[in-house]
N, C-alpha and C positions, 0 to 999 in steps of 0.2 A: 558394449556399454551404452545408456540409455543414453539418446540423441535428440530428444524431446523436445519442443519449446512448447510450452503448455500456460496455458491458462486457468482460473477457479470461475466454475459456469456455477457458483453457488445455487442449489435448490433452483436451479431453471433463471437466473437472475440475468443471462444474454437473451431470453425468451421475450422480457416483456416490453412492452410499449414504452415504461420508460429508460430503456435501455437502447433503445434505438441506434444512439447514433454511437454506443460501446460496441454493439453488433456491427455495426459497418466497419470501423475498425479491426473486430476480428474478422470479419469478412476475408479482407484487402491482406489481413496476414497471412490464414490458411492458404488463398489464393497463389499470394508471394511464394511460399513455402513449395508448396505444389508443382510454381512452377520451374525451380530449379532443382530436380529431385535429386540431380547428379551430385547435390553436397548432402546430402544422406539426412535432414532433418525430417521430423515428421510433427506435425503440431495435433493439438491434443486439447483438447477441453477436461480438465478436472473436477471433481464436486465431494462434499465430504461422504464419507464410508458414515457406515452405522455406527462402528467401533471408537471414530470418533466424536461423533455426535455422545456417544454414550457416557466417552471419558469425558470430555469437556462437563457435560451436563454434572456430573459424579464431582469433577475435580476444581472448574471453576465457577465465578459469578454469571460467567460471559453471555448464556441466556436468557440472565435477568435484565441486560439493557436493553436500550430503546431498538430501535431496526436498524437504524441508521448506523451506530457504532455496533451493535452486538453484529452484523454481516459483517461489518469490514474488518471485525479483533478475530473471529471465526474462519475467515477467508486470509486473514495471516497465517494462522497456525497450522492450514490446510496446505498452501503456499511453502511453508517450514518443515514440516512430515514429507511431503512429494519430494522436496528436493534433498532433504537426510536420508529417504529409501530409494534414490534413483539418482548415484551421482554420475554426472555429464548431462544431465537435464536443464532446460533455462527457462526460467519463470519470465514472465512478461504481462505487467497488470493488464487488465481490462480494458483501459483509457490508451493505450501504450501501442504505437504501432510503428511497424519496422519499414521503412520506405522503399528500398529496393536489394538488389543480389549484393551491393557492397555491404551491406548493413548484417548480413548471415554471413557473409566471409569473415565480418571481423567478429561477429560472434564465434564461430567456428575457430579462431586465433585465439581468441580468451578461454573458451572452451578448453581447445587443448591445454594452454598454460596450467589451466586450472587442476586437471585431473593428470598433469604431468607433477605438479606441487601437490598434491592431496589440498587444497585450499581453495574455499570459496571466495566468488565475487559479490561484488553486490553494489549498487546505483553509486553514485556520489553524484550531489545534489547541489547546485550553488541555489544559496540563499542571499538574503542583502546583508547578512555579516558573513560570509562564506562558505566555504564548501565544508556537506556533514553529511554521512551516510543516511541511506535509505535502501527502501524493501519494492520497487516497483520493478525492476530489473535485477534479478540475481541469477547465478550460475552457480553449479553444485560442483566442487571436485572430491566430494568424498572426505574420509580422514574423521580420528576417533573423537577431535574436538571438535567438528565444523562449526561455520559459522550459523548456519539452520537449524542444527542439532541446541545451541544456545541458546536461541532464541525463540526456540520451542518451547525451552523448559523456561527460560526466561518469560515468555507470556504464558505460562499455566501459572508459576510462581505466583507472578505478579497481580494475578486477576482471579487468586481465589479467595473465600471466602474471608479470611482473618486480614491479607492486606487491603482488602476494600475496606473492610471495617473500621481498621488502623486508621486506614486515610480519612474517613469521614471523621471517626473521632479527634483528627487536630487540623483540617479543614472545614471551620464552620463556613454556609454559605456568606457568598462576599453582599455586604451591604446589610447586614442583618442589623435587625435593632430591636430595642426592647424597651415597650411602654407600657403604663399602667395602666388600668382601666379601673373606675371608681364605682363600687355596687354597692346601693344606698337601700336596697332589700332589707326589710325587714327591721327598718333604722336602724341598722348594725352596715358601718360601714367596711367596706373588705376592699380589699384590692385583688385584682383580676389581672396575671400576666398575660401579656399576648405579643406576637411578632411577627414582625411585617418584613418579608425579604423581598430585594431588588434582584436576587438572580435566580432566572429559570433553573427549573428542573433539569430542562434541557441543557444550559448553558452549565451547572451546575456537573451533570455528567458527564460532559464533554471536557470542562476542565479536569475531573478524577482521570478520565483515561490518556488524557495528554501528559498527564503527571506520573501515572504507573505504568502503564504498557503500549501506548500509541507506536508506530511502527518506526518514528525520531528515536524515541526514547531509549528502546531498549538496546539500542547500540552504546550506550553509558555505561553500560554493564559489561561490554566485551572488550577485551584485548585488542586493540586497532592490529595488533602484528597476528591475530588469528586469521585476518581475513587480505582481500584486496579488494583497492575501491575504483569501480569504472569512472573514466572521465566523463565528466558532465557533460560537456562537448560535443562528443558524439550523439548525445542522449534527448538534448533537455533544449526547450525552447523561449521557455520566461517562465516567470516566477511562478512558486508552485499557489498563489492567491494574486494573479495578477492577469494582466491581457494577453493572449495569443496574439497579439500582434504589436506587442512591445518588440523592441529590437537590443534591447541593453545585455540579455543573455544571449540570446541565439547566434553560433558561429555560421551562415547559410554555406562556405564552404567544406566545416567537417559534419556538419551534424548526418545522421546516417537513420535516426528515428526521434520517436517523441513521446516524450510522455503528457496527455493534455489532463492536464492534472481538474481535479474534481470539486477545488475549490474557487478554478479559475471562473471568469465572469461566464463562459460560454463555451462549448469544443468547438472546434471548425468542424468543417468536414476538411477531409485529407486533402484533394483537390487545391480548397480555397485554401488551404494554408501552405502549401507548396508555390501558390502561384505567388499570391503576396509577400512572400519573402525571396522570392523569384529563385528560386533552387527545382530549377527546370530539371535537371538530369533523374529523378526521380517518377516526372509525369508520368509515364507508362508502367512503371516497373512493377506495379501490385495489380494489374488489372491486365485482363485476357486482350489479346493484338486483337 
């Protein structure tokens, strides 16, 4: 059975300049991986197939967003397929890095659980009102419902043509207003609709996809008892809109990796944030003696 820990290297997107310091991160993992071969993983860069490119394009909006959401709604569904046709495989975002051999051991635990229950894993996340599932760390165990298989058809559903439509139709942009405008042409006085909104395009699309398919959301959709939720604890260092060097989340004695989430102020490098939160036992562990 597949032993995978894999990554989405979308359309070359660990290649570029501004992915720099996502590369170093996968760096430090493959490395990790590498060098304890005797627990049997093998890590793995991902990218979409044609066939998916093709359905997506045929089946939802997803191509019509900006770059910014249409890579990251894209790069879930790829992340959701990899692991519904390869269970015992474990997803690990791009941002997301494993610290050292204890941190594969306990994946290697959950692992098994997983494909001994036919039942997927997947992140649990604290927030500042508590803990709710998410998609940056997940693990496949197979099974005719999975939780991947879900949320596959859950973000096609959600993100084709007629529920985008839906949504715009009874979400008008926020702040919108409507004034007159007075045309004295022809001394025939008319009046002129016109509307002036306060919310970006951008801001605009970004709240649609928060609201129907973002990678929160669609766990509303599933049965909490389909799946299991990994402790935050091990995973998670502060808030996923917050500073890497907050202390109000981070346990420094269980944590075992990180996710430096991509709306935080800034990533560390691996290093700097090991040392700062002084979780020494780590130093060495992803990087060649």
């Amino acid at each position: 059975m597949d032993k995978k820990i894999f990554t989405i290297n979308l359309y070359g997107y660990l290649d570029e300049d501004k992915s720099k310091i996502c590369k170093e991160y996968q760096d430090w993992n493959k490395s990790l991986i590498e060098k304890f071969p005797e627990l049997g993983f093998e890590y793995k860069l991902v990218d979409i197939t044609k066939e998916q490119e093709d359905f997506l394009k045929d089946n939802t909006e997803l191509f019509e967003l900006s770059n910014k959401h249409k890579f990251q709604m894209i790069s879930d569904y790829v992340r959701y397929e990899y692991l519904k046709n390869n269970p015992g495989s474990i997803f690990i975002d791009t941002d997301f890095v494993l610290f050292g051999r204890d941190s594969l051991l306990e994946l290697d635990t959950l692992r098994n659980i997983s494909i001994r229950n036919g039942i997927d894993w997947t992140a649990g996340e604290m927030g500042r009102h508590g803990q709710h599932s998410c998609n940056w760390l997940m693990i496949s165990g197979g099974g005719d419902n999975s939780l991947c298989s879900q949320l596959s058809n859950l973000l096609v559903e959600k993100s084709n043509k007629d529920s985008i439509t839906n949504w715009k139709l009874n979400n008008k942009r926020k702040g919108l207003e409507e004034i007159q405008i007075l045309n004295h042409s022809n001394s025939q006085e008319s009046s002129i609709k016109n509307f002036i909104s306060s919310e970006s395009d951008e801001d605009y699309e970004r709240r649609m996809v928060f609201d129907l398919f973002w990678g929160y959301k669609l766990y509303e959709y599933v049965n909490p008892s389909d799946y299991l939720q990994i402790p935050f604890y091990n995973w998670q260092g502060y808030f996923w809109n917050g500073s890497w060097t907050d202390t109000n989340v981070i346990h420094p004695d269980k944590i075992l990796g990180c996710h430096f989430f991509g709306f935080a102020e800034e990533r560390p490098d691996i290093i700097e944030f090991l040392k700062y939160h002084n979780i020494k036992r780590f130093y060495n562990d992803g990087r060649e003696e």
